[in-house]
PARO-581588 format. One record per residue (C-alpha): residue in one letter; x, y, z; residue number from 1. Coordinates in pm, 1 decimal. Layout:
N
@aa A; c1 X; c2 Y; c3 Z; i NUM
...
This chain:
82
@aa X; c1 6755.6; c2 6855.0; c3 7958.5; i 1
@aa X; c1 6833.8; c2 6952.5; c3 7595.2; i 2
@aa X; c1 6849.5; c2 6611.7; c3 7521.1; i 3
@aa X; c1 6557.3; c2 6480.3; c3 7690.7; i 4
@aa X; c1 6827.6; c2 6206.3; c3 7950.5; i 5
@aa X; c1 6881.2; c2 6208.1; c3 8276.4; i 6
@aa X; c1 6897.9; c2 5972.8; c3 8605.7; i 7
@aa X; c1 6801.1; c2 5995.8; c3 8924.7; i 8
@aa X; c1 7035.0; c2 5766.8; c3 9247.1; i 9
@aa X; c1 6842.0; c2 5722.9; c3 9523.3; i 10
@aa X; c1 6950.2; c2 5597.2; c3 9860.3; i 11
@aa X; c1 6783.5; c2 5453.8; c3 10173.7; i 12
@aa X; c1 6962.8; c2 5466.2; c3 10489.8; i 13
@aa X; c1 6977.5; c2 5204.2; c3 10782.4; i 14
@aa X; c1 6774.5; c2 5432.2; c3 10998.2; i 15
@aa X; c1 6517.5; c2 5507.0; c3 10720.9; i 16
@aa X; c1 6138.4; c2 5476.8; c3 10846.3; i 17
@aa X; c1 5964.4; c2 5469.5; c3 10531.9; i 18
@aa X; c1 6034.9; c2 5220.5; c3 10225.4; i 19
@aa X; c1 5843.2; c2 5461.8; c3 9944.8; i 20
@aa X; c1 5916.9; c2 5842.1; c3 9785.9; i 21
@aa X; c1 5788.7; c2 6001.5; c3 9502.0; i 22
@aa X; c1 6068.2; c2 6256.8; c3 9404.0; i 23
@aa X; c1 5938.0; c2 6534.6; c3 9189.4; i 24
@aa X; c1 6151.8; c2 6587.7; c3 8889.2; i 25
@aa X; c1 6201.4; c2 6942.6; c3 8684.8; i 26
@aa X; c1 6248.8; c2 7056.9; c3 8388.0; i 27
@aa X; c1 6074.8; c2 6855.1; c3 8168.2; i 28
@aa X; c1 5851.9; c2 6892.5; c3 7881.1; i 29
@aa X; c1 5453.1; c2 6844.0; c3 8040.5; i 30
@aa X; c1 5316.0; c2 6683.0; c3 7716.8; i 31
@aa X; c1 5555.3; c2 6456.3; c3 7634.2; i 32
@aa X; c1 5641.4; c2 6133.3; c3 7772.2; i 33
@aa X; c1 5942.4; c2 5941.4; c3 7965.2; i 34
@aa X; c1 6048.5; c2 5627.1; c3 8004.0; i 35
@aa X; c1 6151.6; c2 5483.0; c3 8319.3; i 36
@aa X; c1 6442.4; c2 5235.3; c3 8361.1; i 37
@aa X; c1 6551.7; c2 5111.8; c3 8695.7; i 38
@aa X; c1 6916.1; c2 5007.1; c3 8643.4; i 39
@aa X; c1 6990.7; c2 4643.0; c3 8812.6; i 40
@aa X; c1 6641.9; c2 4570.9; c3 8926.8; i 41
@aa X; c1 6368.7; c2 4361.5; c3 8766.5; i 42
@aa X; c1 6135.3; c2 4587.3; c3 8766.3; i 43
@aa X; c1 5899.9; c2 4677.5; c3 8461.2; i 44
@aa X; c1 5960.9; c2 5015.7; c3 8285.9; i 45
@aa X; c1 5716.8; c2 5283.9; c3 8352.9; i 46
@aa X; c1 5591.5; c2 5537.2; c3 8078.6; i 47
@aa X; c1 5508.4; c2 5870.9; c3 8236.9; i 48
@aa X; c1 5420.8; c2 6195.4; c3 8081.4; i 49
@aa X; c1 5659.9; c2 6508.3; c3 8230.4; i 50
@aa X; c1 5367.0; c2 6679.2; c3 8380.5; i 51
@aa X; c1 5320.7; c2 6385.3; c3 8628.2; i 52
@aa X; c1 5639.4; c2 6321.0; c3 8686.4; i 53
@aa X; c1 5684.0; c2 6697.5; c3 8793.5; i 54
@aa X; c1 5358.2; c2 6702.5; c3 9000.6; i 55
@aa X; c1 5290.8; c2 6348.4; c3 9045.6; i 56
@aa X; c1 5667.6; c2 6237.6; c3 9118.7; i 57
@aa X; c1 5862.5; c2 5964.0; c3 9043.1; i 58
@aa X; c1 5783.7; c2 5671.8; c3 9246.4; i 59
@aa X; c1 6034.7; c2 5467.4; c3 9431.9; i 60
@aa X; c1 5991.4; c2 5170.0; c3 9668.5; i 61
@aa X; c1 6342.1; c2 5095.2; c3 9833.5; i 62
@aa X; c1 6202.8; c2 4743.3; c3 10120.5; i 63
@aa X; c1 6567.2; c2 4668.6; c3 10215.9; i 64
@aa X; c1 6790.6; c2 4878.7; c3 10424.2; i 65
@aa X; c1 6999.2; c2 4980.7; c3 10334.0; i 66
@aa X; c1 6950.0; c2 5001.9; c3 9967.7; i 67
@aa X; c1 6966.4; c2 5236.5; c3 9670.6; i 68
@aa X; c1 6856.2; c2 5243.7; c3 9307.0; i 69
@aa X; c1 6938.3; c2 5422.4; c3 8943.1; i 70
@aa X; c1 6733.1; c2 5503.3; c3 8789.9; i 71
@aa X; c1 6744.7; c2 5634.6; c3 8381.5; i 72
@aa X; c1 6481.2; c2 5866.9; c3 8216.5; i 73
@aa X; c1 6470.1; c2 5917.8; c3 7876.6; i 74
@aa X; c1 6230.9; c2 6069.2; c3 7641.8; i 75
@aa X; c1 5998.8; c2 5758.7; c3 7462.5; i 76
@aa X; c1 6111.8; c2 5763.7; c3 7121.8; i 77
@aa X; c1 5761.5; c2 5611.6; c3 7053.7; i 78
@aa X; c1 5592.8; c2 5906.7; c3 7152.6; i 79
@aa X; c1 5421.8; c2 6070.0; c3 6851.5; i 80
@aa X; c1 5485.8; c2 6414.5; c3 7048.0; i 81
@aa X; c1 5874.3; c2 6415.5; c3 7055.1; i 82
């Protein structure tokens, strides 16, 4: 947390009903904001503030099973807050 990093590895198992979570995260700072990497996928990078990503959550969508994704957060360097 002290330096703003961290990563998240989510799974979804064969038997696994739904394809979408939103995993609340902790310890962050509310007002200042994180960006999102998801490590081996195509997906676009997602700038989120800590507040919603600790009340909001972190939103995955896993369609294959089974499957599983890291993903990197990192405080935005661009963010006139940090």
């Amino acid at each position: 947390p002290s330096k703003g990093t961290g990563f998240v590895q989510v799974f979804r198992r064969e038997e696994a009903e739904a394809d979408n979570i939103k995993l609340r995260l902790i310890g962050l700072e509310e007002n200042t904001k994180y960006r999102i990497t998801f490590l081996e996928r195509k997906e676009k990078e997602l700038v989120l503030t800590g507040k919603e990503l600790m009340e909001n959550g972190l939103p995955i969508i896993l369609t294959e099973k089974p499957s599983g994704v890291i993903v990197v957060y990192k405080k935005d360097t661009n963010d006139s807050n940090n």
